[in-house]
C-alpha positions as CSV (number, residue, x, y, z in Angstrom):
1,X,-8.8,2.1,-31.6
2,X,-8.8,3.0,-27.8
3,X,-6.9,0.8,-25.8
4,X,-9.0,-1.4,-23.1
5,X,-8.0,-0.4,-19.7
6,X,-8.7,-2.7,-16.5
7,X,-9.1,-1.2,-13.3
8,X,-7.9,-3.7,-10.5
9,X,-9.2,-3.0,-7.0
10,X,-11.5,0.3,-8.6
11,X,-14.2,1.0,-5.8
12,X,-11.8,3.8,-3.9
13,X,-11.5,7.5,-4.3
14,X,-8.6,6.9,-7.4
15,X,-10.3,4.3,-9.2
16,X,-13.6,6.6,-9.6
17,X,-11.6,9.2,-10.2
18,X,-9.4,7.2,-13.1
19,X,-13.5,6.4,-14.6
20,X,-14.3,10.1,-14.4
21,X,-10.6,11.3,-15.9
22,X,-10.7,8.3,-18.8
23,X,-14.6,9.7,-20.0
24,X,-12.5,12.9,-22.0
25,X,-10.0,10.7,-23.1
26,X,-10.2,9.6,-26.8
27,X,-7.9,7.2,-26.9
28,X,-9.0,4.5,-23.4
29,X,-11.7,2.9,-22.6
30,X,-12.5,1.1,-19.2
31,X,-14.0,-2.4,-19.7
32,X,-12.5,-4.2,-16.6
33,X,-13.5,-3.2,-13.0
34,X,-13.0,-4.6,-9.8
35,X,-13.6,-4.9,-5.9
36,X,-14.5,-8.4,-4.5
37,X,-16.5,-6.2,-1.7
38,X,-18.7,-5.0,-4.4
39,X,-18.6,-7.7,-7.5
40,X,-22.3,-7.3,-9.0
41,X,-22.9,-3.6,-7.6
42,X,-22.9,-0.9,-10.7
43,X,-20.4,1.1,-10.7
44,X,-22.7,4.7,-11.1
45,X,-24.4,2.7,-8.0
46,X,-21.5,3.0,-5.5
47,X,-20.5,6.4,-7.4
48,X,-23.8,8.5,-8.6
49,X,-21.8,11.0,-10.4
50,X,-20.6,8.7,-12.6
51,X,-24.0,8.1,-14.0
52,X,-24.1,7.9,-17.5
53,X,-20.1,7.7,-17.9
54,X,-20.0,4.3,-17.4
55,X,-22.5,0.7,-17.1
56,X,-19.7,-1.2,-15.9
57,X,-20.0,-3.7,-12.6
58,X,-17.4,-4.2,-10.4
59,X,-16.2,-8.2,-10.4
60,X,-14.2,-10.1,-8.4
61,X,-10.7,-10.5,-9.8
62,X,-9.7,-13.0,-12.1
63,X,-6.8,-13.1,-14.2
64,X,-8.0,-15.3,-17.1
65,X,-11.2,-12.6,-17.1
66,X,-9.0,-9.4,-16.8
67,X,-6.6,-10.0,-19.5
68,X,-9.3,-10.7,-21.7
69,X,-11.1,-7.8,-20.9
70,X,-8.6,-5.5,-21.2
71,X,-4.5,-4.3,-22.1
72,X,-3.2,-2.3,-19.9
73,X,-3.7,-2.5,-15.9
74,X,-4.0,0.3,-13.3
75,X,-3.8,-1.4,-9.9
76,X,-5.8,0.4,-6.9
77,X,-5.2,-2.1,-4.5
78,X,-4.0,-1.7,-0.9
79,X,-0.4,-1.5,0.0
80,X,0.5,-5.5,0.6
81,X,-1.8,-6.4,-2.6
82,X,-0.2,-5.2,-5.4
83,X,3.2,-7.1,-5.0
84,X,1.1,-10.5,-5.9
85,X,-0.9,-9.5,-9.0
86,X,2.0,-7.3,-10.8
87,X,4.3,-10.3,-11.9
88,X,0.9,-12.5,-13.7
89,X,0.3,-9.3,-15.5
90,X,3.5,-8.8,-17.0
91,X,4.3,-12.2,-17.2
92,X,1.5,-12.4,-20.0
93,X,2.8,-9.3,-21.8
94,X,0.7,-6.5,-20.3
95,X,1.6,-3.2,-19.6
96,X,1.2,-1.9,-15.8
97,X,0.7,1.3,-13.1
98,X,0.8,0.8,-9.7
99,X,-1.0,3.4,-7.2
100,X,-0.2,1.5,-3.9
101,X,3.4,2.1,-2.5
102,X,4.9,-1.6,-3.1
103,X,7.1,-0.6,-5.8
104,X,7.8,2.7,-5.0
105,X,11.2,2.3,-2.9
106,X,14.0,0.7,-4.6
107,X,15.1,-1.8,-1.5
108,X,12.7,-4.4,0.2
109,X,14.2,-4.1,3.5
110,X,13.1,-0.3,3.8
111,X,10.2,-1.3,2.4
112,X,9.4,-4.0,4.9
113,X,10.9,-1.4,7.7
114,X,8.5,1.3,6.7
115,X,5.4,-0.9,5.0
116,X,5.5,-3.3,8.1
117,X,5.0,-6.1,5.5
118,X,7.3,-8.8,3.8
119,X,7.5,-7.7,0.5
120,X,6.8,-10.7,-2.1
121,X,8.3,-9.9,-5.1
122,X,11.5,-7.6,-4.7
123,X,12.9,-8.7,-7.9
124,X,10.6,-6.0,-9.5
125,X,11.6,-3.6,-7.5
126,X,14.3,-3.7,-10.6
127,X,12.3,-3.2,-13.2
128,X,9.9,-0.6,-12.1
129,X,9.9,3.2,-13.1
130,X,9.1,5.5,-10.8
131,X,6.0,7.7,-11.9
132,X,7.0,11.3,-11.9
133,X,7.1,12.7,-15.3
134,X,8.6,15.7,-14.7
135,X,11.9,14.1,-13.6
136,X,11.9,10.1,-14.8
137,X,9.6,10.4,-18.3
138,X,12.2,8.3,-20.3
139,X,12.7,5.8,-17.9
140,X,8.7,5.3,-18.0
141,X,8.6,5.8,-21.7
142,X,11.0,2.9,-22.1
143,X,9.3,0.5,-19.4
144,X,5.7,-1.3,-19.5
145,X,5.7,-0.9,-15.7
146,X,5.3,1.9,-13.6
147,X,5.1,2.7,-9.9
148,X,3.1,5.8,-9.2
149,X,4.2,8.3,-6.6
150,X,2.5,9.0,-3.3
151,X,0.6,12.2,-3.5
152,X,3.0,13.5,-0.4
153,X,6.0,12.7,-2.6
154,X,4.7,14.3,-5.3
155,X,3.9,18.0,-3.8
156,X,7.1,17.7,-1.8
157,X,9.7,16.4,-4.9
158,X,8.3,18.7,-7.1
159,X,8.8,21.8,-4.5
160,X,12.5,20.9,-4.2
161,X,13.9,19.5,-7.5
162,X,14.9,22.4,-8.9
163,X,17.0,23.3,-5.8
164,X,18.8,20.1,-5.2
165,X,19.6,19.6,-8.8
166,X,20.8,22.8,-9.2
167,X,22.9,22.6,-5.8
168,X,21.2,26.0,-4.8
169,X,20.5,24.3,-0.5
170,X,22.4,22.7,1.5
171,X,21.2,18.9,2.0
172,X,20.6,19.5,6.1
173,X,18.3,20.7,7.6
174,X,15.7,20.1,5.1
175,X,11.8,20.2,6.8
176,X,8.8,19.6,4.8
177,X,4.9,20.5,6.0
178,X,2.0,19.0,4.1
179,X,-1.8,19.9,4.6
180,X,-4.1,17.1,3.0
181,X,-7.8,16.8,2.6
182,X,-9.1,14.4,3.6
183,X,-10.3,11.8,0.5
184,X,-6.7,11.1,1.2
185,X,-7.6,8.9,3.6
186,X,-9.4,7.5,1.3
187,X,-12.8,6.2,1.1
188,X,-13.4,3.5,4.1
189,X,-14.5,5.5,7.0
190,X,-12.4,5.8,9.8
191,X,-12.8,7.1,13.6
192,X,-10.0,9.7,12.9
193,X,-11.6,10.8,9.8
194,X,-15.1,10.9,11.1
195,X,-17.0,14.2,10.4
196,X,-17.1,15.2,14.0
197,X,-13.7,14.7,14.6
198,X,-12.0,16.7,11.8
199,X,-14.9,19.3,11.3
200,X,-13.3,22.8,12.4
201,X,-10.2,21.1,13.4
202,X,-6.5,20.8,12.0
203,X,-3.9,18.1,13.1
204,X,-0.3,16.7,12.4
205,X,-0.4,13.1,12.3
206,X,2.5,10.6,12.0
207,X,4.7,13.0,13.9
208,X,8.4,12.7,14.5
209,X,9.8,11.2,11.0
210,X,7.3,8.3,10.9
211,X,5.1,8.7,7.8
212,X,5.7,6.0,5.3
213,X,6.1,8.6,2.3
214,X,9.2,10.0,4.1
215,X,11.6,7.0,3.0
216,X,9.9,8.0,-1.1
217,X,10.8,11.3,-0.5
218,X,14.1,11.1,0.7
219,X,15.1,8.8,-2.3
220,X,14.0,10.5,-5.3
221,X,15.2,13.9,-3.7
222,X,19.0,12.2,-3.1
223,X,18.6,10.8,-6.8
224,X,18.0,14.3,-7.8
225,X,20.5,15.7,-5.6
226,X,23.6,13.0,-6.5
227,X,23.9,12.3,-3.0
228,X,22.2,10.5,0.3
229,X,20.4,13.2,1.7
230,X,17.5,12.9,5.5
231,X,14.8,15.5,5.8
232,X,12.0,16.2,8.7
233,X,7.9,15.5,6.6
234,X,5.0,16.5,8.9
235,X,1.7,15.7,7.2
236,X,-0.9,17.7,8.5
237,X,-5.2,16.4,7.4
238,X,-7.2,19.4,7.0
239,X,-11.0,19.5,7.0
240,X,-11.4,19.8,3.4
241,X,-12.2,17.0,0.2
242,X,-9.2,17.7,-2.0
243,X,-5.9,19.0,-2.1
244,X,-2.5,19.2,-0.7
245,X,-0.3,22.0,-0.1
246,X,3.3,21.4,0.6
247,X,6.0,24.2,2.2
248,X,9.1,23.0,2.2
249,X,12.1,25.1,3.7
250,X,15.8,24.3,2.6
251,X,19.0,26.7,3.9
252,X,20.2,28.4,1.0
253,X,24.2,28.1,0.1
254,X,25.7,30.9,-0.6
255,X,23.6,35.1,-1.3
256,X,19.9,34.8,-2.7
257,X,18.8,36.4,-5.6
258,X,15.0,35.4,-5.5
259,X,14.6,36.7,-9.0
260,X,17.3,34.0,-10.3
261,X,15.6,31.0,-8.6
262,X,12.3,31.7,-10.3
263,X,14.0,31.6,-13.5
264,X,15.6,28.6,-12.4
265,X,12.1,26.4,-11.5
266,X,10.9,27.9,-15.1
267,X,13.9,26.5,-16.6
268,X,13.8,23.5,-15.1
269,X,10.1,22.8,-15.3
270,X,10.7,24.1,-19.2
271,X,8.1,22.0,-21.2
272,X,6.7,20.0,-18.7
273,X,3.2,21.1,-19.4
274,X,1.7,20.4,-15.7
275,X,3.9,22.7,-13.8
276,X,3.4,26.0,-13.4
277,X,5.9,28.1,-11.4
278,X,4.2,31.3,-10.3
279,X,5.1,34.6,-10.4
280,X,7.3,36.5,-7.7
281,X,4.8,37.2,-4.6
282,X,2.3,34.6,-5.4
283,X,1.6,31.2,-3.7
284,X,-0.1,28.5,-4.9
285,X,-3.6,27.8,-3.5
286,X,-5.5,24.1,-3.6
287,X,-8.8,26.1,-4.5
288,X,-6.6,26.9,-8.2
289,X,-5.5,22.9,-8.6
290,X,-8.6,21.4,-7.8
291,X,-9.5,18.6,-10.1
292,X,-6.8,19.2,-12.0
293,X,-4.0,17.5,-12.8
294,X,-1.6,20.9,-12.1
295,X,1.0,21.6,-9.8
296,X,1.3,25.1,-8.6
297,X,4.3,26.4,-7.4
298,X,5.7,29.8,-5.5
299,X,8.7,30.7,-4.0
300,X,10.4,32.9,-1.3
301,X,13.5,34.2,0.4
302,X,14.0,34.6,4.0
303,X,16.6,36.7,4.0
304,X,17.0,36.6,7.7
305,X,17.7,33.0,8.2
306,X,19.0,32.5,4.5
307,X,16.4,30.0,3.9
308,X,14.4,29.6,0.6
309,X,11.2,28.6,0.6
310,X,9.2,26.3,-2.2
311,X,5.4,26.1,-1.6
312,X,3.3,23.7,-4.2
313,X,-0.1,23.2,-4.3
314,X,-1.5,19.8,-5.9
315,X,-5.5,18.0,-6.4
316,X,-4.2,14.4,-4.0
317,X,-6.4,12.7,-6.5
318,X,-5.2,13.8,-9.9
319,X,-1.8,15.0,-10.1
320,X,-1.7,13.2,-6.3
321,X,-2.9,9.6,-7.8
322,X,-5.4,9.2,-10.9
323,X,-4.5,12.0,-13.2
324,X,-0.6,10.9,-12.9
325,X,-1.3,7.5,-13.1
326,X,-2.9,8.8,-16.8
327,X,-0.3,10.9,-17.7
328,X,2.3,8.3,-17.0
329,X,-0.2,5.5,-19.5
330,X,0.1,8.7,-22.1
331,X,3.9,8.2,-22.2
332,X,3.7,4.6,-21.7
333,X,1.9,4.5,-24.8
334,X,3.1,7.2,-26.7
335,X,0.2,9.4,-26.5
336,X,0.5,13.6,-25.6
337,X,1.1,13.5,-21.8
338,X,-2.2,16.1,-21.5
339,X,-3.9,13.9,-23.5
340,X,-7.5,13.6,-21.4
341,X,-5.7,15.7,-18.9
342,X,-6.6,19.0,-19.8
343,X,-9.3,20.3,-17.5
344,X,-8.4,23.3,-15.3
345,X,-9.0,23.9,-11.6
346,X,-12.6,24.5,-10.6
347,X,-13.0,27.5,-9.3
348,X,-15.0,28.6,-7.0
């Protein structure tokens, strides 16, 4: 029997996309949707393409309602939200992901530093996994609450792992540049994401260290690492839907042998079925990931200032947000982690 799946805070980009991603998947159903801006709107109303996937209306939340509607909880909510709905869900025995970034750092002051909001319930911050399979899936298998990364994080850990854990850089000097589309900023218009302004037009944004993801990045990348490690993250919106790509550049210890530390990402990325390291001489492109749940990733040497550099291409909304969130319910739940993940980029 699938396993009723509410949807809390499910009129943005990720929860439509988490509605279009569950309709191939045997084993979930959605039956509990909401957005108090929309309560008694249709669902394929707000979202046309999901006519026919879905006759669910969005309500306004109510806990008695959700949990009996539904199992397991996928929060959407805004960054500030989530912290005051997790606790009444476990509380009453229900399983949890989180797509906003309240749980994502492991200490409320940097979270209140970076977040600029007093964080309500830093006792979870305890219990919480941290949503990136490819480097925390037992801790997620073994938890019924689960903090998904940011899309930035995700592109940019994934490009490094292999390195740090494998003590192949040095930890200075690290820089990271992200290009995103622009559904990253998600679906509420904005003046800075108005057509006419990013039509024909690339920018860097948050410049200077500033970008909340930065304080995600740096953590997960010093776990990996074994030690306290700073790095420089640019994020740069592009005027395109989907997609991020990542280059991150990290100063090489010791002589290069390209070759060697292709073979190490394929090694260390061994059996995790939604990483693909490519081929010497190739580079990911977001045209290849789109709608996906893949990460693409290519590597190269610069021999003459000894750095290495990791380029990974990622969909923002699937592997980014909704198609993680999934993958992380799979192990959660004991399902195949490509379970209802196995559509391939679309191309053209």
């Amino acid at each position: 029997m699938a396993v009723n799946i509410g949807i809390i805070g499910a009129s943005g980009y990720t929860g439509a996309e988490l509605i279009r991603l569950a309709a191939t998947h045997t084993e979930m159903e959605i039956t509990y949707v909401t957005a108090n801006q929309y309560r008694g709107i249709r669902v394929d109303e707000l979202y046309p393409h999901l006519t026919g996937i879905t006759d669910l209306a969005y309500e306004a939340f109510d806990f008695k309602n959700a949990v009996a509607k539904a199992q397991f909880f996928f929060l959407g909510l805004p960054h500030g939200q989530a912290m005051k709905v997790v606790s009444m869900l476990l509380d009453a025995g229900h399983q949890v992901i989180d797509l906003s970034g309240d749980f994502r750092l492991n200490d409320a002051a940097t979270y209140e530093a970076w977040y600029k909001t007093k964080h309500a319930n830093p006792e979870l911050m305890l219990r919480v996994a941290y949503g990136l399979p490819e480097l925390f899936e037992e801790k997620i298998r073994e938890s019924a609450f689960t903090s998904n990364p940011g899309c930035y994080p995700t592109g940019a850990i994934l490009a490094l792992a292999p390195l740090l854990a494998n003590k192949l850089v040095k930890l200075e000097n690290l820089i990271i540049n992200s290009l995103s589309g622009v559904s990253g900023a998600g679906r509420e218009p904005k003046p800075e994401t108005h057509f006419c302004k990013i039509d024909e037009s690339l920018t860097a944004y948050k410049v200077g260290g500033i970008h909340q993801h930065t304080p995600e990045i740096e953590q997960y990348l010093s776990e990996v690492a074994g030690e306290e490690l700073a790095l420089s993250f640019t994020p740069h919106l592009v005027p395109v839907n989907r997609g991020i790509l990542t280059t991150a550049y990290a100063n090489s210890i010791g002589k290069v042998d390209l070759d060697k530390v292709i073979e190490t990402y394929n090694e260390f990325y061994k059996d995790k079925p939604f990483v693909h390291v490519l081929p010497k001489g190739k580079y990911p492109e977001t045209k290849n990931v789109i709608g996906s749940n893949f990460c693409h990733i290519g590597l190269a040497y610069d021999d003459r200032t000894g750095r290495i550099i990791a380029i990974s291409a990622i969909d923002n909304l699937v592997k980014g947000a909704s198609g993680q969130a999934i993958q992380n319910m799979n192990i959660m739940l004991g399902f195949p982690q490509d379970m209802g993940l196995k559509g391939i980029g679309l191309v053209p």
